[in-house]
C-alpha positions as a Markdown table, in Angstrom:
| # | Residue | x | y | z |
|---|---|---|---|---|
| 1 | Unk | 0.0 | 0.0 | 0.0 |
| 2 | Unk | 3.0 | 2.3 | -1.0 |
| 3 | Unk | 2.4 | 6.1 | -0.4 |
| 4 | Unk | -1.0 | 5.4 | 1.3 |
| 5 | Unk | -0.4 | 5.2 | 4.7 |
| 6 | Unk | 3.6 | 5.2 | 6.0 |
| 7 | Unk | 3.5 | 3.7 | 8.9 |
| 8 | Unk | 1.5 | 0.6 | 8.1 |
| 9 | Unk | 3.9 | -0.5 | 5.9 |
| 10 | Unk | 6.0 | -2.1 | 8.2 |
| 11 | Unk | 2.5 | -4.0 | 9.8 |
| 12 | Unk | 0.7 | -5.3 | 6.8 |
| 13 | Unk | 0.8 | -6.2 | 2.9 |
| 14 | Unk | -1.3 | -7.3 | 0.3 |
| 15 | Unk | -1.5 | -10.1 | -0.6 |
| 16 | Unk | -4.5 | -11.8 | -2.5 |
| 17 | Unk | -4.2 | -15.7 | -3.3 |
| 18 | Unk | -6.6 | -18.7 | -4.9 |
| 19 | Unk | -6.9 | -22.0 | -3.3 |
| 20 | Unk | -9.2 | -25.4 | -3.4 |
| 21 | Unk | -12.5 | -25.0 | -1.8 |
| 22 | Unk | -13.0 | -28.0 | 0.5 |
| 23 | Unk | -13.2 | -31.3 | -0.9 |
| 24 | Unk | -13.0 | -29.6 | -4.7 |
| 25 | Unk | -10.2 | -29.7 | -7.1 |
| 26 | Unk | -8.8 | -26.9 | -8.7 |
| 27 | Unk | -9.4 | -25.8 | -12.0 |
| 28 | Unk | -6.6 | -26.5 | -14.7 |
| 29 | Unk | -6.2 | -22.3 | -15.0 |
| 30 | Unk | -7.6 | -19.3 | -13.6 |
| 31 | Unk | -6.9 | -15.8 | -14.4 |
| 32 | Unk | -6.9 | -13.3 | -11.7 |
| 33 | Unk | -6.0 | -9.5 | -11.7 |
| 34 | Unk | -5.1 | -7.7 | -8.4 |
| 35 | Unk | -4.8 | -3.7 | -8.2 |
| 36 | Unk | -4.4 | -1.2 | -5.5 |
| 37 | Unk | -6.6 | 1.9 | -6.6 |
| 38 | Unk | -5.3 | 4.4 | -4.2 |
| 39 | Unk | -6.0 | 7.5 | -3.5 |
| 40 | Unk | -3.7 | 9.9 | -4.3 |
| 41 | Unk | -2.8 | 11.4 | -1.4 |
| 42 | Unk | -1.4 | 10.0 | 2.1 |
| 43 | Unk | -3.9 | 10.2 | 4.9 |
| 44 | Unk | -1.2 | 11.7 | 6.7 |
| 45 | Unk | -0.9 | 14.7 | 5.1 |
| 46 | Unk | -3.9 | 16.1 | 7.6 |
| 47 | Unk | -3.6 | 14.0 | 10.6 |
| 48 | Unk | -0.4 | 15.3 | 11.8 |
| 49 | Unk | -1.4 | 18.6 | 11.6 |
| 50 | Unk | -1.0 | 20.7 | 14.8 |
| 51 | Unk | -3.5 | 22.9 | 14.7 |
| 52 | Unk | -6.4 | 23.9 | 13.2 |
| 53 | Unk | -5.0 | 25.8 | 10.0 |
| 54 | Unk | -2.3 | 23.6 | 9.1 |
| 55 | Unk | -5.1 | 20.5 | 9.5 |
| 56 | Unk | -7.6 | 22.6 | 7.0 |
| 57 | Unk | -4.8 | 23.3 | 4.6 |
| 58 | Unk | -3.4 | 19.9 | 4.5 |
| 59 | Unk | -6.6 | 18.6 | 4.1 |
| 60 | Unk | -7.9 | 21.0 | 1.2 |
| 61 | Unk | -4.2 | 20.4 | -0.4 |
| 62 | Unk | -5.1 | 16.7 | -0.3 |
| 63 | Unk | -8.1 | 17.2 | -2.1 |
| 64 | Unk | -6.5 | 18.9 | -4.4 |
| 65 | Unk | -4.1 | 16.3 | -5.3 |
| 66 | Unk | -6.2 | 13.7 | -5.6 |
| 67 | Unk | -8.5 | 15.6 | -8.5 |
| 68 | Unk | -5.1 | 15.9 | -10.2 |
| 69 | Unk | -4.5 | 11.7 | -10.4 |
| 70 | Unk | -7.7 | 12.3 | -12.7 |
| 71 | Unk | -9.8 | 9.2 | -10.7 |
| 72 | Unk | -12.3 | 9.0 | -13.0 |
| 73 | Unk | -9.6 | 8.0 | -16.1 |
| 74 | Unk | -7.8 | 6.1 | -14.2 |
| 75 | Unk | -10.8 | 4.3 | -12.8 |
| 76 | Unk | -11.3 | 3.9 | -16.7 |
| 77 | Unk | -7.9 | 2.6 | -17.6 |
| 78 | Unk | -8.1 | 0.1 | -15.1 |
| 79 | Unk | -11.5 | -1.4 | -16.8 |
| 80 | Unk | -10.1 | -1.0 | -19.9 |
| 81 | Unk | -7.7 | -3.8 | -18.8 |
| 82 | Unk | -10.0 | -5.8 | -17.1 |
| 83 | Unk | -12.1 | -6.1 | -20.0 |
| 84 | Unk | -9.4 | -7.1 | -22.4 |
| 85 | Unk | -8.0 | -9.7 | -20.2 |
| 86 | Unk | -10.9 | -11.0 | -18.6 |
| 87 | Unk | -9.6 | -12.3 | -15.9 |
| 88 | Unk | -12.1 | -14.8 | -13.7 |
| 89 | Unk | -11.4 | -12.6 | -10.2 |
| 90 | Unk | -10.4 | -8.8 | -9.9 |
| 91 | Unk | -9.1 | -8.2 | -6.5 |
| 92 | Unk | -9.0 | -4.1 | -5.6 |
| 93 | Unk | -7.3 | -2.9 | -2.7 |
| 94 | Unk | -8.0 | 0.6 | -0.9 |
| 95 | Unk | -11.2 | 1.0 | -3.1 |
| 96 | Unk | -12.3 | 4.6 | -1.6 |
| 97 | Unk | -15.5 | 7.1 | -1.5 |
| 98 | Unk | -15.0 | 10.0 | -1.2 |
| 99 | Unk | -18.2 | 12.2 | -0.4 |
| 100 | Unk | -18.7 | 16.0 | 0.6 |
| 101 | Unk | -21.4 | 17.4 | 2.4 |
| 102 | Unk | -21.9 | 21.7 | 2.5 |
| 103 | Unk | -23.2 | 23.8 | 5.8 |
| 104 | Unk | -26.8 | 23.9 | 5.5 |
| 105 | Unk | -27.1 | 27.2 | 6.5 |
| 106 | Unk | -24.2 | 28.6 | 4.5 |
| 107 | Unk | -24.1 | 30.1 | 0.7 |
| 108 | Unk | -20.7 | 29.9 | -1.3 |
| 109 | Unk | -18.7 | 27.7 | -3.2 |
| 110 | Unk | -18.2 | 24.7 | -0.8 |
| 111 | Unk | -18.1 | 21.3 | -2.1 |
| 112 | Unk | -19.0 | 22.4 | -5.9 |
| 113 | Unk | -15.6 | 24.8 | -5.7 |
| 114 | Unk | -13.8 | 23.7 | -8.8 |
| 115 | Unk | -10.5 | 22.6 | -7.2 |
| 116 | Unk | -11.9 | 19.8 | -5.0 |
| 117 | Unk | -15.1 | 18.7 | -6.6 |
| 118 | Unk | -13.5 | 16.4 | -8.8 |
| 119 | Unk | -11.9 | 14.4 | -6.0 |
| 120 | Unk | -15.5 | 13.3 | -4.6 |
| 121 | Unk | -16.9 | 9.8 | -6.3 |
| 122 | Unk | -16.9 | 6.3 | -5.2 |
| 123 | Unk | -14.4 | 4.3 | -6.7 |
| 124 | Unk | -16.1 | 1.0 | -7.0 |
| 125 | Unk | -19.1 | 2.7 | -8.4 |
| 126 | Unk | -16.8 | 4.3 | -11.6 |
| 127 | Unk | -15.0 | 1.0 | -11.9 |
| 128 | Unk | -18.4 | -1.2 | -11.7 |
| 129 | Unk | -19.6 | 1.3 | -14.2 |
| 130 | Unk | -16.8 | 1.3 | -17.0 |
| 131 | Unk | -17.0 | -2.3 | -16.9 |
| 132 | Unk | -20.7 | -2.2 | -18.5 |
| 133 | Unk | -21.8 | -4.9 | -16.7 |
| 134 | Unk | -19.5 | -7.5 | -17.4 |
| 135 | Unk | -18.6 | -8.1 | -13.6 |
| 136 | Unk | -20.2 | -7.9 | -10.2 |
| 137 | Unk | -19.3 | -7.0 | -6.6 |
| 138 | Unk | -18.7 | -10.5 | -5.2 |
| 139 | Unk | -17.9 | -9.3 | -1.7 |
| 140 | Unk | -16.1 | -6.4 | 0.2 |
| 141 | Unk | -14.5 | -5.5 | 3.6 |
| 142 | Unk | -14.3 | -1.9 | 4.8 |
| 143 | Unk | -11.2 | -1.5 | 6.3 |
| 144 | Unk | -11.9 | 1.8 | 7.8 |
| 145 | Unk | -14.1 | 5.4 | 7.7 |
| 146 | Unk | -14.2 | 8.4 | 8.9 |
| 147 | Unk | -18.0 | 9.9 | 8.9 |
| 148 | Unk | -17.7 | 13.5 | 9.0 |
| 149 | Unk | -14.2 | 15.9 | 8.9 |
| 150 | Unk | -14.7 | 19.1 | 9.5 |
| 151 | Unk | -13.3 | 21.9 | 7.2 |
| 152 | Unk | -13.4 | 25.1 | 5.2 |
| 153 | Unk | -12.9 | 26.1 | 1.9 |
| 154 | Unk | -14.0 | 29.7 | 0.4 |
| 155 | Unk | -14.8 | 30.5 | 4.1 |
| 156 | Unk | -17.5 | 27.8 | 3.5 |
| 157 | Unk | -17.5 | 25.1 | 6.2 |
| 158 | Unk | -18.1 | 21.7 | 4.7 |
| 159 | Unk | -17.8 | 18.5 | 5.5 |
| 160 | Unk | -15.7 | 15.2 | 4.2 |
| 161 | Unk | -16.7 | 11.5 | 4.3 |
| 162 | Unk | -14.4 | 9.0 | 3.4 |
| 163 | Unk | -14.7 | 5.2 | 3.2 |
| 164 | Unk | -11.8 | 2.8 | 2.7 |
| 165 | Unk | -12.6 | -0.8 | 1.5 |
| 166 | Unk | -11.1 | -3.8 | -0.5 |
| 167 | Unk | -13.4 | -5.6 | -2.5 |
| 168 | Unk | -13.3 | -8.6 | -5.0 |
| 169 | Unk | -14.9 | -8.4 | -8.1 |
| 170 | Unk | -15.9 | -11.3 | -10.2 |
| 171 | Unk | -17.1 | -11.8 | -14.1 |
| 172 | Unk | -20.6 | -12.2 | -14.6 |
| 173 | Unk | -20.4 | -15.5 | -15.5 |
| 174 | Unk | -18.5 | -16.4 | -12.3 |
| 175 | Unk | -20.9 | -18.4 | -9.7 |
| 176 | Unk | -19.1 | -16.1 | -6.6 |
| 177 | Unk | -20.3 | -16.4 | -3.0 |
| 178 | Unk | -18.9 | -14.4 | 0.0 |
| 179 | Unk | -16.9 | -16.6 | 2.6 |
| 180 | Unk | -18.8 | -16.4 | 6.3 |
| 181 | Unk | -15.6 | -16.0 | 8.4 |
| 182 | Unk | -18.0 | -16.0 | 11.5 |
| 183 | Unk | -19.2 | -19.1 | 10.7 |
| 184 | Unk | -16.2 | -20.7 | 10.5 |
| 185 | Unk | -14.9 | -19.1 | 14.0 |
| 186 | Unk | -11.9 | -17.1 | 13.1 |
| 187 | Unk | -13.8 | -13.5 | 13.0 |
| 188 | Unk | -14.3 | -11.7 | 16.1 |
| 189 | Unk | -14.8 | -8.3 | 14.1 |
| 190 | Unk | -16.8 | -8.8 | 11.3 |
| 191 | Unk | -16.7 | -6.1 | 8.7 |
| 192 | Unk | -19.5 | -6.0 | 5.4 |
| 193 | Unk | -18.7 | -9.2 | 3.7 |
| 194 | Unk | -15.4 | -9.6 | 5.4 |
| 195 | Unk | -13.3 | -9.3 | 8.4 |
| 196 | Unk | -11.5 | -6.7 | 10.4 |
| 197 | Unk | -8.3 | -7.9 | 12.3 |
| 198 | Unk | -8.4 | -7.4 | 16.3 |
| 199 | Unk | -5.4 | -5.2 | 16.0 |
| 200 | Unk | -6.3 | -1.2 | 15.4 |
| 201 | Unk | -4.0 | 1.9 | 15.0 |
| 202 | Unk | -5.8 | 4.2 | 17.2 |
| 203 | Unk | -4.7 | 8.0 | 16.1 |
| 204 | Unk | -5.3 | 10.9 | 18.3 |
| 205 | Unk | -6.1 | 14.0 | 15.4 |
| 206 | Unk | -7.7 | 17.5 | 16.1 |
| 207 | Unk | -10.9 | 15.8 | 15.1 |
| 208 | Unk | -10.9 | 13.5 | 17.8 |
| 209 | Unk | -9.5 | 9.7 | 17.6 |
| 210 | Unk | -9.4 | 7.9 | 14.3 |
| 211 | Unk | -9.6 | 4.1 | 14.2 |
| 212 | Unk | -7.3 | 3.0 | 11.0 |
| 213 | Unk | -8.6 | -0.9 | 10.6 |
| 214 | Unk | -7.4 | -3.5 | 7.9 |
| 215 | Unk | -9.2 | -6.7 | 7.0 |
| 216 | Unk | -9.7 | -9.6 | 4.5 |
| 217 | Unk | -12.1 | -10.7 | 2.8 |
| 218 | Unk | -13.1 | -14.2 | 0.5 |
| 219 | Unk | -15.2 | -15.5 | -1.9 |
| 220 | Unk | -16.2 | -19.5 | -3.0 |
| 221 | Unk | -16.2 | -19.7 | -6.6 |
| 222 | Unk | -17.1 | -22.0 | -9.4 |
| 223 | Unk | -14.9 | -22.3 | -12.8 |
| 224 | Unk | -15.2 | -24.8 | -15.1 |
| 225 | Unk | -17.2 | -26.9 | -13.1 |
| 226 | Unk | -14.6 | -26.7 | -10.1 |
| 227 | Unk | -14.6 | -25.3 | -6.6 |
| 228 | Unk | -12.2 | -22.4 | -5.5 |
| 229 | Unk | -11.7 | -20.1 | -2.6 |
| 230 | Unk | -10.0 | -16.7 | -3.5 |
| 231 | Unk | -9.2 | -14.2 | -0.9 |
| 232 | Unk | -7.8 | -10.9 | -0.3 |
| 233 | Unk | -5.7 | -9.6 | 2.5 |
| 234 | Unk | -3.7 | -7.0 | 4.3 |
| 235 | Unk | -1.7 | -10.0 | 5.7 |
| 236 | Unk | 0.0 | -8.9 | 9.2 |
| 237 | Unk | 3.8 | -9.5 | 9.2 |
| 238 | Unk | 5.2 | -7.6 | 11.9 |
| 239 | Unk | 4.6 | -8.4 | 15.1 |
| 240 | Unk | 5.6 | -5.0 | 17.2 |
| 241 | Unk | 3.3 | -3.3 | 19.6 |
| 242 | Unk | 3.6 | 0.0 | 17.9 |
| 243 | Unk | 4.0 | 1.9 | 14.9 |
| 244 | Unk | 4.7 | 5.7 | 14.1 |
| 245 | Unk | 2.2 | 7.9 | 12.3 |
| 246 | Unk | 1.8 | 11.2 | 11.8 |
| 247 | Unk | 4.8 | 12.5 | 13.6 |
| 248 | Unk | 3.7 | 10.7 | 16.9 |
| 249 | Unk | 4.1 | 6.8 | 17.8 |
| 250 | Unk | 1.4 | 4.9 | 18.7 |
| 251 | Unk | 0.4 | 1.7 | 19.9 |
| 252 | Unk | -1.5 | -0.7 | 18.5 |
| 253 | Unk | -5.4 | -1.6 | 20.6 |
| 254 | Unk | -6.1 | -5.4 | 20.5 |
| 255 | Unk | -10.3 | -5.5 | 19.9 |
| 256 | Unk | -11.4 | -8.7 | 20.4 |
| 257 | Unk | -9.6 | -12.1 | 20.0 |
């Protein structure tokens, strides 16, 4: 998850893997297609603000970087390649929404104002739509979200909603079922059609504590007549108590088992 969040490198990866469903056998070949979306920006650029300017600044700045990746054709690119290799599984990693909400009971170029407005869409949606159809949302875990962050832009107040998920996707003529992780006992924070591991980066921000989560997530699949489990994961591989965001270090909250 390069650029996205620093610190967290050193605690997970993806990874995202295909294996035998119970008692079936493999098929002879499956094509699968894994991509990290991202956002454009690292969420760190705001939470280590200091104080209140420099958080609305980094935050705006942010914004503004992420129109400039131009989501929308690279949300197009990447279906463009789905659709000419057609692979059976597309795994997507930090798949984000963005969404803005204006002041009620303010006038002026908020949300609409032309250097940020770009940045707001939901990045499954534009993928789901430049693939016409052709594949489906088999499952999804949201990782993390924060509801509402306060700021300002134009002297307008707004505020910003973001949503951070992985999800698989899977052709249309792919029989894809999610995998019940609580049914099988090994999910203690269950998460959409996933899983959210026990260990959280709790962050301390001007906007009050932020939660970061990771999570996996699975799917039972049928290709050529044969059985498969693929699955998707920020798999944890290092094992230290802490980790250093922001400027600050923190330790890392055990939530459940």
């Amino acid at each position: 998850m390069k650029k996205y969040f620093c610190a967290l490198i050193f605690l997970v990866s993806h990874s995202f893997f295909v294996y035998p469903a119970a008692g079936a056998n493999i098929a002879p070949s499956i094509k699968i297609m894994t991509q990290n979306q991202y956002i454009g920006f690292a969420i760190e650029r705001f939470l280590a603000a200091s104080d209140p300017a420099s958080f609305n600044a980094a935050l705006v700045a942010a914004l503004q970087i992420a129109v400039a990746t131009k989501t929308a054709d690279r949300m197009q690119a990447l279906a463009n390649e789905i659709t000419k290799e057609q692979p059976a599984i597309v795994a997507l990693q930090e798949v984000v929404q963005l969404q803005c909400i204006d002041s009620v009971h303010t006038s002026g170029v908020g949300c609409s104002d032309p250097s940020i407005a770009a940045a707001f869409s939901d990045h499954l949606q534009l993928t789901l739509d430049d693939l016409h159809g052709t594949y489906v949302e088999a499952a999804q875990v949201v990782n993390f979200s924060f509801p509402a962050i306060p700021f300002v832009i134009n002297g307008v107040p707004a505020q910003l909603s973001f949503v951070d998920r992985d999800v698989i996707l899977a052709r249309e003529d792919v029989d894809a079922t999610p995998v019940n992780f609580q049914s099988l006992g090994v999910c203690s924070k269950p998460s959409a059609d996933g899983c959210n591991y026990s260990s959280v980066l709790v962050v301390m921000t001007l906007v009050g504590t932020i939660d970061i989560e990771r999570g996996f997530v699975a799917i039972d699949t049928t290709i050529d007549g044969k059985g498969n489990r693929a699955a998707s994961n920020l798999a944890k591989h290092h094992a230290a108590g802490s980790v250093r965001c922001c400027g600050r270090r923190y330790e890392l909250q055990s939530q459940g088992s």
